[in-house]
N, C-alpha and C positions, 0 to 999 in steps of 0.2 A: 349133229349133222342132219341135213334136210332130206329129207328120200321121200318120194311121194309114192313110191312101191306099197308104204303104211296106209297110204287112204283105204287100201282093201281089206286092212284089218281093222278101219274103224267102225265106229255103230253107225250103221246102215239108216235105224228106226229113227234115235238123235236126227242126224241132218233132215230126214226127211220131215218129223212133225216140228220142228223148227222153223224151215224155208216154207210150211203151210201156215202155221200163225204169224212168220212177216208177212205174206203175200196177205192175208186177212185182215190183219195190222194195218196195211197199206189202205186197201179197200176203205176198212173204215174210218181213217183219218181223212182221205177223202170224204168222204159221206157226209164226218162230222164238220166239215168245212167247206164246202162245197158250195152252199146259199149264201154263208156268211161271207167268202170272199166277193161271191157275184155281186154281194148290196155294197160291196165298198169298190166295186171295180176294179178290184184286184186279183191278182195272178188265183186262178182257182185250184193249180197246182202247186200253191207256194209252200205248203206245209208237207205235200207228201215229197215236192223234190228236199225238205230240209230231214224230213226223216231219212231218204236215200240217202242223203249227203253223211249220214249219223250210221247207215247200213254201211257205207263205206270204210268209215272209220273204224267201224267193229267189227268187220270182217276181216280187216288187217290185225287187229287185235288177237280174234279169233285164231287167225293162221299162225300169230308170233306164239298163243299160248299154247298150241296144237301142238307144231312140231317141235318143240325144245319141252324135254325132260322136266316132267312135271316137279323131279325130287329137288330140281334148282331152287323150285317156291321157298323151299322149307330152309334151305341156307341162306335166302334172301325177305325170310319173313321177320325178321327183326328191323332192316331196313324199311319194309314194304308197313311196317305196326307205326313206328317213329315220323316218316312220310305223313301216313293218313292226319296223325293225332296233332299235327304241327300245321297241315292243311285246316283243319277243323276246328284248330283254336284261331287262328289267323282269317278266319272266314267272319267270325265273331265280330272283327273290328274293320268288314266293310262297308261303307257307308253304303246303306238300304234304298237312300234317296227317300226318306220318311215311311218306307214299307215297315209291316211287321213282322215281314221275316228275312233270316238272313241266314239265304241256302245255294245260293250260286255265287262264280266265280262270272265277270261278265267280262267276255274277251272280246273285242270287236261286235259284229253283230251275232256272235255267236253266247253263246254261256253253259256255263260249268257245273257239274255240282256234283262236292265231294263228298256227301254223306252215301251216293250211290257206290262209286267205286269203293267207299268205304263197309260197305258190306262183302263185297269178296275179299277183299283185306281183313276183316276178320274172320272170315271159312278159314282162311290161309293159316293165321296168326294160331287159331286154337288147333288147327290138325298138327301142326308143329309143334304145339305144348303138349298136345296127347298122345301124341307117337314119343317124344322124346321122355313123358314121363311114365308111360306103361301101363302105371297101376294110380290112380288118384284116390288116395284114402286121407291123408293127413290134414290136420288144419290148416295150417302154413300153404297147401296147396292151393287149398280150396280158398286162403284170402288172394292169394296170387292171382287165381282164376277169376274173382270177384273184382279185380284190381284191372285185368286184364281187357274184359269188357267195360267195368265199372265208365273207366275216364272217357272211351269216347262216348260211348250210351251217355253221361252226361253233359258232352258236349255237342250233341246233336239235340239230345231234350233242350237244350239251352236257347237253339237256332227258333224257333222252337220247330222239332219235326218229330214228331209223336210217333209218327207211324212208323219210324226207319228205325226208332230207339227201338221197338219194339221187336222187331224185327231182332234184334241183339241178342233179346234174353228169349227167344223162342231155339237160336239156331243155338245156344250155347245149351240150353234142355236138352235138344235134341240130339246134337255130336255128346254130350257127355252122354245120353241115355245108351250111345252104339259104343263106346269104348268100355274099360274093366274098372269103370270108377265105382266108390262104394253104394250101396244104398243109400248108406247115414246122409252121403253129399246129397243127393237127388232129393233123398227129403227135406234137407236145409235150404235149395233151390225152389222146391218147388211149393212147398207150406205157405212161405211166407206172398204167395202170389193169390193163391187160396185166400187167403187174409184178409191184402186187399181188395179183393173182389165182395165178399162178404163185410167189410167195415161199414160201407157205407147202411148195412143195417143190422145194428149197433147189437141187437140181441141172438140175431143170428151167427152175427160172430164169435160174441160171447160163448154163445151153447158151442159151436167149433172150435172154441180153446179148449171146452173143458170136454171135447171128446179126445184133443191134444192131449192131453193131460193124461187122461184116461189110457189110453195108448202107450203113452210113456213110460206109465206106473207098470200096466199088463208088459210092456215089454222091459221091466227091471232095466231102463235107461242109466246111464251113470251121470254122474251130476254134471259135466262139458255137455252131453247130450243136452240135457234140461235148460242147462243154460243158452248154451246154440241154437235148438231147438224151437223152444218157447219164449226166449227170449226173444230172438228174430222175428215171433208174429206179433209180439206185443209190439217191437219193435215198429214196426211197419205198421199197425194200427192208428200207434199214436201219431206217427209222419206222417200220415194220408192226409189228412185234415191242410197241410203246411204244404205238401205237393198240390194238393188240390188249390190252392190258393198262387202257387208257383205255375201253374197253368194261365194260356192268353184265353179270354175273355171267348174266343170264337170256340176252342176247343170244349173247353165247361158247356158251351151249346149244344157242342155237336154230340157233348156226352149226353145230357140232360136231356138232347129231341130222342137219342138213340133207347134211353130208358124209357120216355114217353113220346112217342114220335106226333103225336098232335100239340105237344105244347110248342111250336114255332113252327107253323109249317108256311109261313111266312122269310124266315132268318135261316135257322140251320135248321130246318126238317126241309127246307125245299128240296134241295137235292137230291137227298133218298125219297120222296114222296115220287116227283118227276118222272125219277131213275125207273123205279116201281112204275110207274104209269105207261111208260114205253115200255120195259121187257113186257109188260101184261096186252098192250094194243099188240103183238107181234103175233101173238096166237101161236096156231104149229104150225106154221109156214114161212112167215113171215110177212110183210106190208110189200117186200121187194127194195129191191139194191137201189137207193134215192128218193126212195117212199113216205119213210117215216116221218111221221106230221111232228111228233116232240123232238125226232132228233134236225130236220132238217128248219122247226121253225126256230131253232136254238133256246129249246124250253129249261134244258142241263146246261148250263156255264162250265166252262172245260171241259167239252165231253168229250173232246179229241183226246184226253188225257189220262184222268183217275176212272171217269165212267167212260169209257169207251166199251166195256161190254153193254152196257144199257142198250147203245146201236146194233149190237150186234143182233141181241135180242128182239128188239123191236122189227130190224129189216130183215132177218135169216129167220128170224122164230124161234121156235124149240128145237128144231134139225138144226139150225144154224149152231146154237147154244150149247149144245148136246156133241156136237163135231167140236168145236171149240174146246170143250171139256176134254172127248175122250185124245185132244192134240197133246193136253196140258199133263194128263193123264199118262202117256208115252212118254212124254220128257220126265217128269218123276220117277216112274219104272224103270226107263232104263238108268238111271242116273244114280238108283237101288241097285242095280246087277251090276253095273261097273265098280261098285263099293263093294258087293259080294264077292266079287273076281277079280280084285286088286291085288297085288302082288305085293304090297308091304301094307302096314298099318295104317302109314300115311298118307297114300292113297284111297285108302277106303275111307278114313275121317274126314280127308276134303272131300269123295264124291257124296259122303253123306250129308254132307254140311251144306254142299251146292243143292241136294235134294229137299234137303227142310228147307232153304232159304228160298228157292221154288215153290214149294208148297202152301208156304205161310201169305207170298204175295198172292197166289192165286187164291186158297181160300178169304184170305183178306178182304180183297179188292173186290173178289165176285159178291162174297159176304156183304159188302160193301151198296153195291149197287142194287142188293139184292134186298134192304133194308134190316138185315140180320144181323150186321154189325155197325159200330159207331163210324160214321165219315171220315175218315183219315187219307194224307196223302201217300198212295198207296197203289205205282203204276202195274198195268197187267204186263205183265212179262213179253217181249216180246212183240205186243198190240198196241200197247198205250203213245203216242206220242211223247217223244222226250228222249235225245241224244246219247245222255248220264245213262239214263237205265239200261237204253237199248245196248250203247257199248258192256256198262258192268255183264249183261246178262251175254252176252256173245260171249267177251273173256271165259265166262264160268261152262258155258261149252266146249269153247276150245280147249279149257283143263281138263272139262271131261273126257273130251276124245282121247287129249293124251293119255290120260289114264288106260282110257281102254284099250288104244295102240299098242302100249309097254307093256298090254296080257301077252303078247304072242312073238312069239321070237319071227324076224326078220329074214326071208332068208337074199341072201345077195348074187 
């Protein structure tokens, strides 16, 4: 039942650094678009009226997740897992029109894409396996759990979209790291990621097997450890070489500028080179709202999008930068206290899960721009232009709220 008497038990903090990174959002997808419509004679407001049009949609979103009983998710999470994975394989066989990716859904002159909503669908999916299974210690669990993510992580690696797979296996670390799963699991998750970060040099991996080992041995392992264990990182050693090869041609760039950022700064180091050249002309003040010479002579290619902080930085400055932060900064906090004062388990596993899957965009993406991490698509929450994300991320508020509404009893 609907009663808007609850708005007064919702978070206050939530709405408010919310409606200040759209309104900001706003701003600078204007900004980021602004000159480039004026050279083509076109509508100068065509992009921030199709993000309102996309604030629309996700505000309705918003309100249907809000006020309906967040614990429906969880008997409608096997429907909402099967949806996603049937969307993502079927996405697979549309024709691209000779692109090289294949990540939207194109509906009229609008388009879709369901690797986004498919991130709240799996926050959903695993607080529903962690509430329902209490205690994660067994193997049998931990292939389920592997199985659970495993199929769409490789069906979005497959689109190819790197950055959203990614996204998978951070928010599944993180929901297991807040539940009463073993250690032994965390270490089987987490080693073999160690692994591949270190394969690609070959001896330092080496010497970090044989502190594995070491370890092992000191902690009198039983031989399923050994094998789970260590097997797993060899595992994954030897497959890098075969994933790396399974990777598009543009990504292996963007990895290889990210390790040496001068070896293309032509091809895939443009971006982050740019990105860096505008938050650095911004100073502490900023250039001012339609100022900036890299973002308005369109020196970043989609900077209404993945760099959209780049603008931010460059025309607000470091106060701009620094408010933006401590926005992104409030939506994580509270999104923590609503998981710490949730009334069942499964509440707290979804607002946990909404909080990493938060945090991992905005480190990311800022990371991103900021040349600290490899270029991936990877929108800012909230600020980025793009439909997908804005709606996914509004839904994953509206859950919050509900969550936090259902702290407090009602009175009538």
């Amino acid at each position: 039942m609907i009663n808007f008497r609850m708005l007064k038990v919702s978070d206050v903090y939530l709405w408010g650094a919310v409606s200040a990174l759209v309104v900001i959002g706003l701003l600078a997808i204007f900004s980021t678009t602004y000159s480039m419509q004026i050279k083509l004679n076109a509508d100068a407001f065509f992009f921030v009226k199709r993000q309102l049009f996309s604030l629309l949609i996700g505000g309705l979103g918003l309100a249907v997740f809000a006020y309906f009983d967040y614990n429906y998710l969880k008997k409608l999470a096997p429907v909402f897992y099967l949806g996603m994975v049937g969307l993502l394989a079927l996405i697979l066989f549309v024709d691209t029109g000779g692109q090289a990716t294949q990540r939207w859904f194109q509906i009229g002159s609008f388009s879709f894409q369901p690797s986004e909503l498919s991130k709240i669908i799996m926050v959903i999916s695993l607080a529903a396996f962690f509430s329902a299974k209490k205690k994660i210690s067994s193997f049998k669990d931990a292939v389920f759990l592997l199985g659970l993510v495993g199929i769409p992580f490789l069906l979005i690696f497959k689109q190819p979209d790197l950055g959203t797979a990614l996204v998978f296996i951070f928010m599944l670390i993180g929901m297991l790291a807040s539940t009463e799963a073993s250690g032994k699991l965390l270490v089987i998750l987490v080693t073999p990621m160690i692994s591949a970060l270190l394969r690609p040099f070959i001896f330092l991996w080496l010497a970090y097997l044989v502190v594995l080992m070491i370890i092992l041995f000191l902690k009198r392992a039983s031989f399923t450890d050994w094998l789970m264990i260590l097997g797993l990182n060899i595992a994954v050693g030897i497959a890098l070489p075969f994933i790396w090869g399974m990777l598009k041609t543009y990504q292996q760039q963007r990895i290889l500028s990210f390790i040496n950022p001068g070896l293309d700064l032509h091809g895939a180091g443009y971006h982050s080179l740019q990105s860096k050249i505008a938050i650095g002309s911004g100073g502490f003040f900023g250039t001012g709202f339609l100022q900036g010479s890299q973002t308005q002579l369109q020196f970043i290619p989609e900077q209404h999008s993945d760099f959209i902080f780049s603008v931010i930085g460059e025309e607000f400055g470091f106060i701009g930068a620094i408010i933006v932060l401590a926005l992104f900064a409030v939506v994580v906090w509270r999104a923590l206290v609503i998981a710490r004062d949730a009334d069942d388990s499964f509440g707290s596993i979804l607002a946990t899960g909404i909080a990493v899957m938060m945090a991992f965009h905005i480190f990311a993406n800022i990371g991103m721009t900021l040349g600290l991490l490899p270029v991936v698509g990877m929108p800012l929450p909230f600020v980025s232009f793009g439909g997908s994300s804005l709606l996914m991320n509004l839904i994953a508020i509206g859950i919050l709220q509900s969550i936090a509404m259902r702290q407090h009893k009602i009175i009538f």
